[in-house]
C-alpha positions as CSV (number, residue, x, y, z in Angstrom):
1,X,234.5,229.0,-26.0
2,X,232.8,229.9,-29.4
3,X,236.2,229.5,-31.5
4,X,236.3,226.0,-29.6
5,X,232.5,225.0,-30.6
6,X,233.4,225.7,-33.8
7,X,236.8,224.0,-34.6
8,X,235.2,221.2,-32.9
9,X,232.0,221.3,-35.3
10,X,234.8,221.4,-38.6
11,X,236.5,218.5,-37.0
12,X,233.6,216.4,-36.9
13,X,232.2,217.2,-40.4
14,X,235.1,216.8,-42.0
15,X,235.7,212.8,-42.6
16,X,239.3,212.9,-43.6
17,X,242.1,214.1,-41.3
18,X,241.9,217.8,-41.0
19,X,243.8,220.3,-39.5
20,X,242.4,223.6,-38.2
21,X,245.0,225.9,-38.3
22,X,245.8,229.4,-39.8
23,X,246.7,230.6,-43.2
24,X,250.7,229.6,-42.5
25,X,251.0,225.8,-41.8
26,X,252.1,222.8,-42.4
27,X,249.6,220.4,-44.3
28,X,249.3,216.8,-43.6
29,X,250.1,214.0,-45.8
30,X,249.5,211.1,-44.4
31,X,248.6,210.1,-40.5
32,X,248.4,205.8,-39.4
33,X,249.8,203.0,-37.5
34,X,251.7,200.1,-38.2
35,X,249.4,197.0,-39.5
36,X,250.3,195.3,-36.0
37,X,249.9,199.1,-34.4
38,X,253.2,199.3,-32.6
39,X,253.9,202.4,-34.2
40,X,252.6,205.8,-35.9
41,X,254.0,207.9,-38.5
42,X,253.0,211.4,-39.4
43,X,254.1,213.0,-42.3
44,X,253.6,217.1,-43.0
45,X,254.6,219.2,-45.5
46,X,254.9,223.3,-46.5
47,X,256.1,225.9,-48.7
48,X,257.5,229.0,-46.9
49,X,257.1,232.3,-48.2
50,X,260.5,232.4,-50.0
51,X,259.2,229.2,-52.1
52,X,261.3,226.5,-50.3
53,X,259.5,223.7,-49.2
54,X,260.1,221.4,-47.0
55,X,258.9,218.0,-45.5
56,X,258.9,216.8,-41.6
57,X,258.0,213.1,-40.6
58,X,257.5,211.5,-36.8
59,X,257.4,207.5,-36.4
60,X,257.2,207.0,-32.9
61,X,256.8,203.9,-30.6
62,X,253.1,203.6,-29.8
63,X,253.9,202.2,-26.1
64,X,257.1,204.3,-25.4
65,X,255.7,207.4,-27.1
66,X,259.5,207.9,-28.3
67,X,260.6,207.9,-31.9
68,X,262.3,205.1,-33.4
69,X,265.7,205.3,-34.9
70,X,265.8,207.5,-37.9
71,X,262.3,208.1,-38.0
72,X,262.0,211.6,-37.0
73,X,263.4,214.1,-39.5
74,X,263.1,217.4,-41.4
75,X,264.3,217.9,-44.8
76,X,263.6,221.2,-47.1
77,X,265.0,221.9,-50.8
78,X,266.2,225.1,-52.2
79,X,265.2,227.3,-54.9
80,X,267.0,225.1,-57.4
81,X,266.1,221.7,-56.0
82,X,263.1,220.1,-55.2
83,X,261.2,223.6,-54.9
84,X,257.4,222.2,-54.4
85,X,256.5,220.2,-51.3
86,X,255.8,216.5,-53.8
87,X,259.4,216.6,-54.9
88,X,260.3,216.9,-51.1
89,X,257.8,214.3,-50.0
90,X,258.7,211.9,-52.4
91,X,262.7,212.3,-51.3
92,X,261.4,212.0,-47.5
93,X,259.5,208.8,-48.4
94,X,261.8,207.1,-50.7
95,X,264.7,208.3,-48.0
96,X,262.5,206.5,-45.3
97,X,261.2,203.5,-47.5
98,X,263.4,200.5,-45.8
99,X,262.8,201.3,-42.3
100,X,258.9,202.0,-43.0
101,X,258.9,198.7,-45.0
102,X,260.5,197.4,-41.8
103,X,258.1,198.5,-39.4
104,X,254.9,197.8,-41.7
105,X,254.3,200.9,-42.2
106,X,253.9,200.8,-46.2
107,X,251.3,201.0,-46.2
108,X,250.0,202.6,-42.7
109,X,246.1,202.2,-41.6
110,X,244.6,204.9,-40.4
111,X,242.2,202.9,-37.5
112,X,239.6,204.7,-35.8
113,X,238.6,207.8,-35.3
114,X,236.9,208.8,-31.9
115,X,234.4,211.2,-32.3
116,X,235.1,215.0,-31.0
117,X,237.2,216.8,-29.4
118,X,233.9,218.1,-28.0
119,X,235.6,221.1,-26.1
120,X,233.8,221.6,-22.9
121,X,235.4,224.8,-20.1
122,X,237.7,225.8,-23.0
123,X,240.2,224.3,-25.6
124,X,242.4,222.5,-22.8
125,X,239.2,220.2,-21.9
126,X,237.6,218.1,-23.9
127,X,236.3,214.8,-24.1
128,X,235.9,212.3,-27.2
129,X,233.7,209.2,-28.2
130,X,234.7,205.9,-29.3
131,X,232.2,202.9,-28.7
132,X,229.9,204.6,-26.1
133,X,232.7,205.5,-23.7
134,X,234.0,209.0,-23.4
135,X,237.6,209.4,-23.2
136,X,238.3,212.4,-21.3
137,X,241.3,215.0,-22.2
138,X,242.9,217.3,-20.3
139,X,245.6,219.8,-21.5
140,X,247.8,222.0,-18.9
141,X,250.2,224.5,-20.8
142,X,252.5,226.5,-19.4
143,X,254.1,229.9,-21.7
144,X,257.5,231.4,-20.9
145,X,258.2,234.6,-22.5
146,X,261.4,235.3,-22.8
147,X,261.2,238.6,-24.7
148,X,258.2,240.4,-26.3
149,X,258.7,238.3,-29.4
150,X,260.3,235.2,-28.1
151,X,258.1,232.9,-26.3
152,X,258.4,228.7,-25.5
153,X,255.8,226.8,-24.4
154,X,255.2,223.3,-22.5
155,X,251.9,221.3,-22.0
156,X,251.0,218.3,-20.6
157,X,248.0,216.0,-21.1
158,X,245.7,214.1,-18.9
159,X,244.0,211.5,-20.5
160,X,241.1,209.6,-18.4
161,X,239.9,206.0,-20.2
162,X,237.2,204.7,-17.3
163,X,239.3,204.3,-14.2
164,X,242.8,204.5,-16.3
165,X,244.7,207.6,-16.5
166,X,247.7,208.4,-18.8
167,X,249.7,211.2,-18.3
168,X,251.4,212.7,-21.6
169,X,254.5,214.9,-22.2
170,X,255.6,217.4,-19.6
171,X,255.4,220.8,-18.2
172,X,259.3,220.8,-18.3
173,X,259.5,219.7,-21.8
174,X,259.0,223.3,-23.1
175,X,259.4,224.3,-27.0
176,X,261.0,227.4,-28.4
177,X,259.2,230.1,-29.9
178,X,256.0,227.9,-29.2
179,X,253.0,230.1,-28.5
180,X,250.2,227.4,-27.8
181,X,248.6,224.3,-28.7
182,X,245.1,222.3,-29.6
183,X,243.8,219.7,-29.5
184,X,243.2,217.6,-32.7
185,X,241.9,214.1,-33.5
186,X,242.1,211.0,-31.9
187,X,242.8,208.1,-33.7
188,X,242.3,203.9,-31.7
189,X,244.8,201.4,-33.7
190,X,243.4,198.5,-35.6
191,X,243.9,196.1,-32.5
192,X,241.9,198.8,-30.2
193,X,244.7,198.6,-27.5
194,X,246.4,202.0,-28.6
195,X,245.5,205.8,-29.2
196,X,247.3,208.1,-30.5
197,X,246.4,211.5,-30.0
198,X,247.3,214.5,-32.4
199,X,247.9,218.0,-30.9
200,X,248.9,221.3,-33.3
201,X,252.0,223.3,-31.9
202,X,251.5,226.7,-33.0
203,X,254.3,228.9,-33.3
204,X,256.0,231.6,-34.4
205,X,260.0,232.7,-35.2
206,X,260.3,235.6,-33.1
207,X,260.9,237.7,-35.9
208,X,260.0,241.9,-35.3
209,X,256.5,242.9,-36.5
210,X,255.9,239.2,-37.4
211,X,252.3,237.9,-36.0
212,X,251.9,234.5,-35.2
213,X,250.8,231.3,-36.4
214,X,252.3,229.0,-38.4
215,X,251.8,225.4,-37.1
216,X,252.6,221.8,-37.2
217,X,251.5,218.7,-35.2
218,X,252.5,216.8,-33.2
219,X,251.4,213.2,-31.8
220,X,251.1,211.6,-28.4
221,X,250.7,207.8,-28.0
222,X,249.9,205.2,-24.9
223,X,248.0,202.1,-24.5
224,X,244.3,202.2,-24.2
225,X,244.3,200.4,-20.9
């Protein structure tokens, strides 16, 4: 509960998009919806430990919670070409310009921010602030191991909104050599009728004698009523 009061307390200081994670991870770039906020993109970056970076980038639907067509990709250099994490950015970006363009995307807007996660029984419950209403969150996860190094995990999210409840992502929709996830921040689109809610997948390759966590994120989307 103390780790949880005090990612919570580094979230809330911190006024740009931050994420908590450990030493191994990827590092957001940019976060934002659409100007008429019918879609998100997240973009993340790293640099692995042999020097090859590498770039990742979600757009999803903001009501479907689904990415679009082309909008969810990885792409990593080599030791040759494009070998720091701007060159790689800039090839995912200029790669993705027309259909970024096309969904107003360039640039995004980064809305609101609720305040929190303010973690209450433990990092799976937590509730946030936005205009004097608290917007509750709950998180189920559900680890598989499958070996002593190889693990996948599932979660899914309850999200409570006054007398509206979303349910988000599934306990069948399990991810390989995921260990856990966190909540992050949650972000209310410019026309304050969708959220999108970012959650940090952290994970590690299975390798012998390796200890976990790298981590990315990922984002969850719905209406707010």
């Amino acid at each position: 509960m103390f780790k949880c009061f005090i990612i919570s307390l580094i979230l809330q200081m911190s006024f740009n998009i931050t994420i908590v994670s450990a030493a191994n991870n990827w590092n957001l770039d940019r976060v934002g919806f659409s100007s008429n906020s019918r879609y998100f993109i997240i973009v993340e970056s790293r640099t692995d430990k042999a020097g090859i970076a590498s770039a990742r980038m979600e757009i999803v639907n903001t009501k479907t919670n689904e990415c679009v067509r082309g909008g969810c990709q990885t792409i990593s250099g080599s030791k040759g070409d494009l070998k720091n994490e701007e060159d790689i950015l800039n090839k995912l970006y200029g790669k993705t310009w027309r259909l970024r363009a096309r969904l107003k995307l360039t640039p995004s807007r980064i809305g609101d921010r609720a305040k929190g996660p303010f973690f209450e029984e433990d990092c799976n419950t937590a509730y946030y602030l936005y205009n004097n209403q608290k917007i509750h969150v709950q998180m189920q996860q559900d680890v598989i191991s499958l070996s002593y190094y190889h693990k996948k995990a599932s979660l899914q999210i309850e999200v409570n909104i006054g007398d509206v409840t979303k349910i988000l992502d599934s306990l069948e929709n399990y991810r390989d050599y995921t260990q856990k996830y966190r909540l992050n921040h949650l972000l209310i689109s410019p026309n304050k009728k969708r959220f999108a809610l970012l959650v940090m997948v952290f994970y590690g390759d299975g390798k012998k004698g390796k200890k976990w966590l790298e981590n990315y994120t990922i984002v969850h989307t719905a209406t707010l009523y």
